[in-house]
C-alpha positions as a printed Julia matrix, in Angstrom:
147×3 Matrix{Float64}:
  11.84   3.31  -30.43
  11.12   0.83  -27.72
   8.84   1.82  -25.36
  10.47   2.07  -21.35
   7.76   4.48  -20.17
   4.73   2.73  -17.43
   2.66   5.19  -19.04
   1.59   5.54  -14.85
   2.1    8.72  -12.63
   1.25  10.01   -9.49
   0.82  13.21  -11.03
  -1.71  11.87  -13.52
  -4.14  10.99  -11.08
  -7.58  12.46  -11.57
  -7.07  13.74  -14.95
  -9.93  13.73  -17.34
 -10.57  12.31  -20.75
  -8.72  15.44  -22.53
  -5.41  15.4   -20.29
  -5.19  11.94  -20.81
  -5.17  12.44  -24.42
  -2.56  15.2   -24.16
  -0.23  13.04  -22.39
  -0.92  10.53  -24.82
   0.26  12.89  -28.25
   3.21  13.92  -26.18
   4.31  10.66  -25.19
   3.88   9.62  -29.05
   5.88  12.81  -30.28
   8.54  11.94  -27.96
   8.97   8.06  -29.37
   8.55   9.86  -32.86
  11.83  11.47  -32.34
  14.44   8.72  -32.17
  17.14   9.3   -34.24
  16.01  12.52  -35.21
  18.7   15.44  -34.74
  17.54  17.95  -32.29
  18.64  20.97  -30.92
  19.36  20.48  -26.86
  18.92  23.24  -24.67
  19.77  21.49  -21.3
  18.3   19.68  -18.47
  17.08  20.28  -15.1
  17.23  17.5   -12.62
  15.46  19.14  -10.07
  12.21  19.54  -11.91
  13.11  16.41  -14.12
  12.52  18.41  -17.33
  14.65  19.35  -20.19
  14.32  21.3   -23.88
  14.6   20.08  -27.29
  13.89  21.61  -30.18
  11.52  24.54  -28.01
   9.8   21.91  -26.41
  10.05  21.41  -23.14
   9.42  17.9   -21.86
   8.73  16.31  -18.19
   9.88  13.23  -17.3
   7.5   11.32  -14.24
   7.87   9.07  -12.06
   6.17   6.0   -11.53
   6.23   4.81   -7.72
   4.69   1.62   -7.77
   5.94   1.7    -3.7
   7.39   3.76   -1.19
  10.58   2.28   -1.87
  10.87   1.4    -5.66
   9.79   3.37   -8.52
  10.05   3.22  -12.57
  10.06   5.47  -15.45
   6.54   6.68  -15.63
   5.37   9.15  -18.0
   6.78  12.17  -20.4
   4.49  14.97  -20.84
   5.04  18.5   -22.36
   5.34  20.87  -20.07
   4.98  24.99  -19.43
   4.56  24.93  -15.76
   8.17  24.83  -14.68
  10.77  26.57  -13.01
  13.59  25.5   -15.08
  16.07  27.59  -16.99
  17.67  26.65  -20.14
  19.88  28.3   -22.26
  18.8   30.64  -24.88
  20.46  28.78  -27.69
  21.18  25.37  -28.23
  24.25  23.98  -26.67
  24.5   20.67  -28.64
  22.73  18.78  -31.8
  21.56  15.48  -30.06
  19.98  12.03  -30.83
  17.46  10.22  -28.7
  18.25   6.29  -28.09
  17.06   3.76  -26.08
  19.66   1.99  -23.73
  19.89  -1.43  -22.28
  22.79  -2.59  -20.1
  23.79  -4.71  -16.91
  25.66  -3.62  -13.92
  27.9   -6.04  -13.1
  28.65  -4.75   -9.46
  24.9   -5.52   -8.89
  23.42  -7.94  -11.36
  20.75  -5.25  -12.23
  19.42  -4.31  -16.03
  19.25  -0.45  -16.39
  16.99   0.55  -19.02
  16.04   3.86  -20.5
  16.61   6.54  -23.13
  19.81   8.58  -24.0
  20.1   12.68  -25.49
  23.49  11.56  -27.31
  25.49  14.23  -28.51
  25.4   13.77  -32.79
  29.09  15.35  -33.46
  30.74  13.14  -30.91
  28.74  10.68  -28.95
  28.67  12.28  -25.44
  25.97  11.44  -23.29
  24.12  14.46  -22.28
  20.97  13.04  -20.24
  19.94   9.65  -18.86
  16.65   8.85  -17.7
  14.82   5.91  -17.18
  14.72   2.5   -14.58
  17.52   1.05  -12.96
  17.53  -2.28  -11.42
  15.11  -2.88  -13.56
  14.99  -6.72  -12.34
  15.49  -6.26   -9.22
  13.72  -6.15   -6.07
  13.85  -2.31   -5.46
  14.17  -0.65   -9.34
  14.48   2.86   -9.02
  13.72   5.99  -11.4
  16.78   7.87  -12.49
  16.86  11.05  -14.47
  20.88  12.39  -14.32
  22.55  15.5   -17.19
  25.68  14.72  -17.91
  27.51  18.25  -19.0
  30.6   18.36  -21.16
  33.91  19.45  -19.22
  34.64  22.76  -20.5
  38.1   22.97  -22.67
């Protein structure tokens, strides 16, 4: 899997030697799992964290200035005041992505939870306007329309 993440965060900052190392296995793990087939248990934009396989990841942000910002980091995390369901709501696949917006001229990079039975895009996270002047961290879920 191609690697998108900074491996920089604000919320890193004054770790020691053993956190460091922590984020390190879980940022591995994570990479590890493209193309695997995972159960998905949702997303939470507003804490930037979702669950796979009952492991709850966090994605960080990387603000290199007060007005841009990158994909940063992906730790595991515990400390969170997300809910997610209590079963699995789709089998997924983790992908990297790579496009350009035409409207803007910008390349939009990041990683994909891609439904496995039908190819919808569940979450999104990772650096748009990657190129440009003011790049900026996105991290957007994506739920299916009910039928």
């Amino acid at each position: 899997m191609q690697d998108l993440f900074t491996g920089n965060s604000s919320e890193f900052q004054g770790w020691d030697s053993n956190d460091e190392a922590h984020q390190l296995i879980a940022h591995r793990h994570f990479c590890n799992l493209e193309n695997a087939i995972l159960d998905y248990y949702g997303a939470d934009g507003g804490d930037n964290t979702f669950k796979i396989d009952d492991v709850v990841f966090k994605v960080l942000e990387d603000p290199s200035d007060g007005y841009r910002s990158m994909l940063g980091a992906i730790e595991y995390t515990g400390e969170h005041s997300s809910i997610f369901f209590s079963t699995p709501i789709a089998r997924v696949k983790i992908v990297t992505y790579e496009n350009i917006d035409d409207d803007f001229n910008s390349k939009n990079r990041g990683y994909r939870l891609i439904d496995a039975s039908d190819g919808h895009v569940w979450l999104e996270f990772g650096t748009h306007n990657y190129d440009d002047y003011y790049p900026y961290f996105i991290f957007r879920h994506f739920p299916k329309e009910a039928l």
